[in-house]
C-alpha positions as semicolon CSV with decimal commas, in nm:
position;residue;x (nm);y (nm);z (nm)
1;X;-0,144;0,459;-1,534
2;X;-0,270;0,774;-1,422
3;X;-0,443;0,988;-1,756
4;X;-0,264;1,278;-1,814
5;X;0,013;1,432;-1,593
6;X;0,326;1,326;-1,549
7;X;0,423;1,111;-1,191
8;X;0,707;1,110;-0,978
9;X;0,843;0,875;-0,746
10;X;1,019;0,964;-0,419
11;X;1,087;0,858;-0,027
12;X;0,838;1,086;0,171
13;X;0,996;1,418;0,345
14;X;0,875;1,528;0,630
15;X;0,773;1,865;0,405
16;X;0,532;1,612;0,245
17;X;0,241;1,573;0,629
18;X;0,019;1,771;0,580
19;X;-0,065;1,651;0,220
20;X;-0,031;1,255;0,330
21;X;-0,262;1,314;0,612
22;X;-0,520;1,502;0,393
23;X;-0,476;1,220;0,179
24;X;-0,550;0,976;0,411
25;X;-0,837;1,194;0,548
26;X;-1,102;0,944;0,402
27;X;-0,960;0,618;0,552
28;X;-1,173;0,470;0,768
29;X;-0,916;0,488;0,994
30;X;-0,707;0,791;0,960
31;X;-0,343;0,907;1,027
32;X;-0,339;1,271;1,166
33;X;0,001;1,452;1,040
34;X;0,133;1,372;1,429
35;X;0,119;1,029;1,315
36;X;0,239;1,010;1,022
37;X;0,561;1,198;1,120
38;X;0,590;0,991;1,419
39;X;0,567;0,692;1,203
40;X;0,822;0,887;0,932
41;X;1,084;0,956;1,266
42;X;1,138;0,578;1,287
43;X;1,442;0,425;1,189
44;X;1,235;0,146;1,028
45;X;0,996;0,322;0,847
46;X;1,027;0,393;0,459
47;X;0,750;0,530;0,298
48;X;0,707;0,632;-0,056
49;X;0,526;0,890;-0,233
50;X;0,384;0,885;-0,631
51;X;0,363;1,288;-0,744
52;X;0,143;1,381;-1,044
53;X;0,222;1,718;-1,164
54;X;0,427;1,816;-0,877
55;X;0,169;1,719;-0,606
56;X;0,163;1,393;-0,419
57;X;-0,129;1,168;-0,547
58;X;-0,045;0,887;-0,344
59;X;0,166;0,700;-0,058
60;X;0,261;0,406;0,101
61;X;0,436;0,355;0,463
62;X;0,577;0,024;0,521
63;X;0,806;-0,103;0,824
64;X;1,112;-0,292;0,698
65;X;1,263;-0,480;1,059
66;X;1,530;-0,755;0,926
67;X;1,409;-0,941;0,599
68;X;1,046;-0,838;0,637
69;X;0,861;-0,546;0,541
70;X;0,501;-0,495;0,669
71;X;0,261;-0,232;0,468
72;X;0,140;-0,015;0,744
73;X;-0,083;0,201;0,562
74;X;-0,163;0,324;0,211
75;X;-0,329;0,611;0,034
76;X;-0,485;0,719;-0,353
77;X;-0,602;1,071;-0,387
78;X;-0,965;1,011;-0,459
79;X;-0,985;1,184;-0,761
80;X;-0,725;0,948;-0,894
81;X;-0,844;0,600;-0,764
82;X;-0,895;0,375;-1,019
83;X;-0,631;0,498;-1,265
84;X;-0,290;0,253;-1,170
85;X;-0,133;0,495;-0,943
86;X;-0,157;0,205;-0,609
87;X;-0,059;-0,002;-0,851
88;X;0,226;0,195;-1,034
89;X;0,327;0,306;-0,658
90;X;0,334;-0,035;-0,456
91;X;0,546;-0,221;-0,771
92;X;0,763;0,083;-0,700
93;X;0,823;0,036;-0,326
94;X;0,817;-0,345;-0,358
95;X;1,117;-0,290;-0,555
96;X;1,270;-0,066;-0,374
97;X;1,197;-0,280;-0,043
98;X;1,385;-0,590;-0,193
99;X;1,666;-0,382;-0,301
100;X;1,696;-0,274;0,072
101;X;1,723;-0,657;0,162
102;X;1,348;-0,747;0,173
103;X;1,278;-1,154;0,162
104;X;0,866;-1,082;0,178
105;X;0,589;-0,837;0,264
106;X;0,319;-0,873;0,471
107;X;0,016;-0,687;0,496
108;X;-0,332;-0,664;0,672
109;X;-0,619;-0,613;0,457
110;X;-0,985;-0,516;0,530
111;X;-1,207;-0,823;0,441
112;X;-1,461;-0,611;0,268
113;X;-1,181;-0,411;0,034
114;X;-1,212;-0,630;-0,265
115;X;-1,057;-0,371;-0,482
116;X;-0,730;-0,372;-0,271
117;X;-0,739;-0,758;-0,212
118;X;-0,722;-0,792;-0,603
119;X;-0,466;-0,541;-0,603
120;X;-0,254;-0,726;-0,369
121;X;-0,298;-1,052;-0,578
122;X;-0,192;-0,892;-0,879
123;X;0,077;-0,818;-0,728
124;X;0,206;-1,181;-0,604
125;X;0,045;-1,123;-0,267
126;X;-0,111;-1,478;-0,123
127;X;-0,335;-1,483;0,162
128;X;-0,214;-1,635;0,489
129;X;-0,504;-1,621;0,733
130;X;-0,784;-1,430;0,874
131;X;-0,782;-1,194;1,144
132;X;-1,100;-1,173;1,335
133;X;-1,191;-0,772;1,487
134;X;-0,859;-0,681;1,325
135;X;-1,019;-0,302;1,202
136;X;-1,178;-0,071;1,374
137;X;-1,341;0,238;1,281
138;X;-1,572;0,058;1,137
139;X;-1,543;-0,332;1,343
140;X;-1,408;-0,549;1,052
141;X;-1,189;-0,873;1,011
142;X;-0,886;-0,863;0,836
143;X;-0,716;-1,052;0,646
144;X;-0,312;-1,104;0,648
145;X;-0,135;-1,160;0,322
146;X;0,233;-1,242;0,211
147;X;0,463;-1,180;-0,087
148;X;0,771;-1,392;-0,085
149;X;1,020;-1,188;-0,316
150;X;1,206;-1,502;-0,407
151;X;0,893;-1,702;-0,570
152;X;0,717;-1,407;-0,750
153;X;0,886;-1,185;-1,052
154;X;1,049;-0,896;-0,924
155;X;0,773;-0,589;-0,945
156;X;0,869;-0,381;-1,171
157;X;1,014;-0,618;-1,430
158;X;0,861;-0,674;-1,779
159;X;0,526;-0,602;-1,920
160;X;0,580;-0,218;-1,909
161;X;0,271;-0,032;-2,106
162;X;0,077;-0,351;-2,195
163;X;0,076;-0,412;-1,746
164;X;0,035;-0,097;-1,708
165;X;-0,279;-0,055;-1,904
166;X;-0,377;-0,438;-1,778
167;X;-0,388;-0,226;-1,401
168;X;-0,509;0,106;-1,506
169;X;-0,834;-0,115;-1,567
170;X;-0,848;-0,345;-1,300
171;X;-0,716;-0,114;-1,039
172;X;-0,812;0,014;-0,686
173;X;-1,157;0,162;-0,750
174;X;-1,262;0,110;-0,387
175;X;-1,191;0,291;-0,102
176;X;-0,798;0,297;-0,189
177;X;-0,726;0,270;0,195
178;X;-0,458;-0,017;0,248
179;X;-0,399;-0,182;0,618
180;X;-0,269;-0,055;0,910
181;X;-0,143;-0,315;1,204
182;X;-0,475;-0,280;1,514
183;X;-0,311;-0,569;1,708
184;X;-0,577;-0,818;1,691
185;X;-0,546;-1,216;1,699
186;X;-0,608;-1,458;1,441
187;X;-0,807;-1,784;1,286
188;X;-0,616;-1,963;0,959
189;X;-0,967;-1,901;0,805
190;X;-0,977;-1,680;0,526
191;X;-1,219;-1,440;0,416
């Protein structure tokens, strides 16, 4: 986990724009604050937040419609990448998701984030198929992957420090920039 500080879970407030969207400021695709309060304003929406001494480090927005939840869009304080807080924060929210009646997760992934797609696979993600000129900003495929809560462990059981460490090493050290739906079709290639 993160060196140093102490974190913080919590649903995101609408107090908490302004620091998401400056967060999310080096995406290749980036939320403005008008989005990401539009997207917060939705019934369906539940979005999480990590805090590291008092100041959000990190967030995830997913969209939770029946017994799915889709990751919409993700974000690591730069400074922080590569330390477990995507990690720390997605096992939280995964958790939290199947609580709230979650059967699986879907997600859209840029083909090129390697660090993410590991991340994802760690997790008990599996790929499902590739999305040609899913991404814009820059003109990317994607690629769609699932988590099926009922045939992976639940996220945040067992391993505690020893995991933690395990994904403080391996973690996002890329862009730290998750999916967000474009509305593209798809190939059952992968990439």
């Amino acid at each position: 986990m993160a060196s140093g500080g102490t974190l913080r879970f919590a649903p995101a407030a609408p107090q908490h724009v302004p620091a998401l969207a400056a967060l999310h400021a080096d995406a290749p695709d980036p939320w403005a604050a008008t989005q990401l309060q539009a997207e917060l304003d939705k019934p369906e929406c539940r979005a999480f937040v990590v805090f590291q001494d008092g100041a959000p480090a990190g967030f995830a927005c997913f969209c939770l419609l029946g017994d799915t939840a889709e990751l919409e869009t993700m974000a690591v304080a730069r400074a922080l990448r590569g330390q477990g807080l995507g990690a720390a924060l997605l096992r939280r929210a995964l958790a939290d998701l199947r609580r709230q009646g979650a059967a699986r997760c879907l997600l859209e992934v840029r083909c090129s984030n390697v660090p993410a797609k590991a991340l994802y696979r760690r997790l008990g993600f599996e790929p499902l198929a590739l999305r040609r000129g899913l991404f814009s900003a820059p003109r990317e495929d994607g690629e769609t992957m699932q988590l099926v809560f009922d045939s992976a462990p639940a996220p945040e059981k067992g391993g505690g420090e020893q995991r933690e460490e395990k994904e403080k090493k391996a973690a996002l050290s890329g862009s730290g920039e998750c999916p967000r739906r474009h509305g593209a079709g798809g190939e059952s290639e992968r990439c």
